[in-house]
Legacy VTK file of the C-alpha trace (Angstrom):
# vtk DataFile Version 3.0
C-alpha trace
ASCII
DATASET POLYDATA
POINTS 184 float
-116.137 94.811 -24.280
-115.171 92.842 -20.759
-118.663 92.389 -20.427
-119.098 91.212 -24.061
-115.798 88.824 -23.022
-117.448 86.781 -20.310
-120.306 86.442 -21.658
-119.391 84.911 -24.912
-118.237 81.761 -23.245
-115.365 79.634 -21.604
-113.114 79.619 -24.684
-112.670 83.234 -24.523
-111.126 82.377 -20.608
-108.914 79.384 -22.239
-107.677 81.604 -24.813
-106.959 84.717 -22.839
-105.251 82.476 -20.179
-103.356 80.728 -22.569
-102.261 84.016 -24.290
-101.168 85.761 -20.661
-99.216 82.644 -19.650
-97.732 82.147 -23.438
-96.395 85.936 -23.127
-95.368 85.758 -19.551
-92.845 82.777 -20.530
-92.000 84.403 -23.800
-90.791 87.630 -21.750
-89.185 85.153 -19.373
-87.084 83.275 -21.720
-85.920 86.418 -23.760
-84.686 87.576 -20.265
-81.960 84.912 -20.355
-79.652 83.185 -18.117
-80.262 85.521 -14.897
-84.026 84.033 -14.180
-83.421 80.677 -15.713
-81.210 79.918 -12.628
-83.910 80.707 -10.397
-86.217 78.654 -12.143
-84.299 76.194 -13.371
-85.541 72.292 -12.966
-84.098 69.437 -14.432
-86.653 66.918 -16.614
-84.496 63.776 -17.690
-86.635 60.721 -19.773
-84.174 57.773 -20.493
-85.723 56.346 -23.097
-85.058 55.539 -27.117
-87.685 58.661 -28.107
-85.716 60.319 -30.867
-87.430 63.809 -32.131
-86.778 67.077 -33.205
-86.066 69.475 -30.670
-88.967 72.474 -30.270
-87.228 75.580 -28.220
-89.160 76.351 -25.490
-89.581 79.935 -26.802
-91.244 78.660 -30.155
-93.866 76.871 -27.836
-94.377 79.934 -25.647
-94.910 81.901 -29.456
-97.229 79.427 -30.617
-99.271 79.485 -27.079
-99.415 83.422 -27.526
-100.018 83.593 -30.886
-103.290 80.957 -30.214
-104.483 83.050 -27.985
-104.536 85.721 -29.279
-105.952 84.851 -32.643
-108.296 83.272 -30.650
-109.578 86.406 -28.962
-109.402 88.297 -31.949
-111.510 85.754 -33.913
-114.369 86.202 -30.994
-114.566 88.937 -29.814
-113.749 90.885 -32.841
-114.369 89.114 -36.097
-117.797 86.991 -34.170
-116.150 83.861 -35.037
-118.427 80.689 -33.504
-115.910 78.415 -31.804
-115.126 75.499 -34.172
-113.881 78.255 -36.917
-112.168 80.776 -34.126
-110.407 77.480 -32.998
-109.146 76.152 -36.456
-108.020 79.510 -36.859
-106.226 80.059 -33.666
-104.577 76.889 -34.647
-103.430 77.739 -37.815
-101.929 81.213 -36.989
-100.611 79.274 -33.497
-98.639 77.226 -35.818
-97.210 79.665 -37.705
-96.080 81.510 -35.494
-94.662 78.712 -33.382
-92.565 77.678 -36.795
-91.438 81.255 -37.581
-90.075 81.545 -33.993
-88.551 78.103 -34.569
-86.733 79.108 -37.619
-85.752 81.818 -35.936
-84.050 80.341 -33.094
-82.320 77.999 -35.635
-81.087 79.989 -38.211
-80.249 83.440 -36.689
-79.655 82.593 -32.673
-77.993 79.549 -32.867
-75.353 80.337 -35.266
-72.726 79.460 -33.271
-73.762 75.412 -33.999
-72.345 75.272 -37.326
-68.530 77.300 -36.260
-66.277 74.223 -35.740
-62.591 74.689 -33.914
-59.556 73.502 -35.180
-56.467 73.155 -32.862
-54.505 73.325 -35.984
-56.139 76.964 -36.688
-56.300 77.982 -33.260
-52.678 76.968 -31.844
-50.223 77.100 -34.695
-48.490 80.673 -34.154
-49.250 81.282 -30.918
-46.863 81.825 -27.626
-47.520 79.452 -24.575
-45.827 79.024 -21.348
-44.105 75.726 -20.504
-45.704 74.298 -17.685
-43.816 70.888 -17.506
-39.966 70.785 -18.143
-39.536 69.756 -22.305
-36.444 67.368 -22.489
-34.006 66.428 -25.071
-35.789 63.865 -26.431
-39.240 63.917 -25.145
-42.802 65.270 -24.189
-43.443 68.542 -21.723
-46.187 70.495 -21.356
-47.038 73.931 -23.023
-50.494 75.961 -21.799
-51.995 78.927 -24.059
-54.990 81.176 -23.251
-57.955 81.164 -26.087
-61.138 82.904 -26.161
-62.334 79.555 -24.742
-60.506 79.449 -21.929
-57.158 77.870 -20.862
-56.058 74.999 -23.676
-52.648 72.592 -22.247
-50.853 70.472 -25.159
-47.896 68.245 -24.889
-45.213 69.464 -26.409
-41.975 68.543 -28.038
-39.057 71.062 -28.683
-38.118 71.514 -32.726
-34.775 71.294 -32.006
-34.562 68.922 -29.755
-33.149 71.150 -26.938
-34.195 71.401 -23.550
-36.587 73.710 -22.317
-37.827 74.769 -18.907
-40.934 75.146 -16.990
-41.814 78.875 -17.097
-40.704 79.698 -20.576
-42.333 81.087 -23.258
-42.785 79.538 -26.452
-44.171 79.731 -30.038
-46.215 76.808 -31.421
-44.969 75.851 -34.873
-46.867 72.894 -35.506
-49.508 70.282 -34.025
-49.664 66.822 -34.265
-51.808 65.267 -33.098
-52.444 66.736 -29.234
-48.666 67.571 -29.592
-47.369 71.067 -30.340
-43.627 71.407 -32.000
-42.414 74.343 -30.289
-39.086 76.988 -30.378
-38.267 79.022 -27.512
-38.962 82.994 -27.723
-36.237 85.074 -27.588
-37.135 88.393 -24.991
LINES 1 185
184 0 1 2 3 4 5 6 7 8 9 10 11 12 13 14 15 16 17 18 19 20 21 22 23 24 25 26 27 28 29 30 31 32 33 34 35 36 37 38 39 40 41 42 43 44 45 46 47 48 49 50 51 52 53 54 55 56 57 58 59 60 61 62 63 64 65 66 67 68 69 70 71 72 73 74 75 76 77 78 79 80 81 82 83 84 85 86 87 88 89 90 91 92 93 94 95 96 97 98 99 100 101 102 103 104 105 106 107 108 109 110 111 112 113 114 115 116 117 118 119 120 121 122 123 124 125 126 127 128 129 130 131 132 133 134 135 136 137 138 139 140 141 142 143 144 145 146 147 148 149 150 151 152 153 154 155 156 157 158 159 160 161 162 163 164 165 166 167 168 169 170 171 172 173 174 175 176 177 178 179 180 181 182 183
């Protein structure tokens, strides 16, 4: 079969290559954040292109999927190359918009969850972190699964309240949480 391989021609060489370096990147992106920090680069165009963005792991399906179809359509099925290539293409593409889909719909759920403050805040119990007067604006800081959120903050009784003390948010307004001290 190898020798069968290199003797049928370069596009059995494009297509293998293509389908090792396709599946080497495939392996590398499903590998995450650990070796994209060793490999990452930074590619900025400032320009008014607008187009749909292709993840990098749908190209590195459709490149493996191409090649392989490819192969299989030569070296297997006897394919000459204009029909092995249309082919290649085809099942390339298909592949490419399966993985696609895929990385829309089921890995990037987390686009379409949008945060409310409203949600998030109201009930809570923050720590004052700048004096609430009388009549006027402090600050109150709360931890979220997030990370660290700081509101203003007004008292709902109008009373003073001092930096350190806990508190429960009872409403939001704005960037401004109505808040009651917490009896301990």
């Amino acid at each position: 079969m190898f020798n069968e391989f290199l003797s049928s021609g370069t596009l059995n060489i494009v297509y293998a290559s293509i389908l090792m370096v396709s599946f080497l990147f495939t392996l590398l992106s499903l590998m995450g954040a650990e070796v994209g920090e060793v490999l990452d680069f930074d590619f900025d165009f400032d320009g008014d292109l607008d187009f749909i963005s292709v993840s990098p792991f749908a190209i590195a399906i459709f490149g493996a999927f191409f090649g392989l179809a490819g192969l299989v359509t030569r070296l297997w099925a006897g394919m000459a190359p204009i029909p092995s290539l249309m082919w290649s293409t085809g099942v390339g593409l298909g592949g490419g918009i399966a993985a696609q889909l895929f990385f829309i719909y089921v890995l990037s759920k987390s686009v379409t969850q949008t945060y409310s403050l409203q949600e998030d805040a109201v009930g809570r119990e923050a720590e004052v972190t700048v004096t609430i007067p009388k009549a006027g604006l402090g600050s109150i800081a709360y931890n979220n699964n997030t990370g660290r959120i700081t509101l203003a903050a007004r008292c709902e009784v109008g009373t003073k309240i001092v930096a350190g003390s806990s508190v429960q948010i009872e409403q939001i307004n704005g960037r401004v949480a109505i808040v009651k001290t917490v009896e301990k």
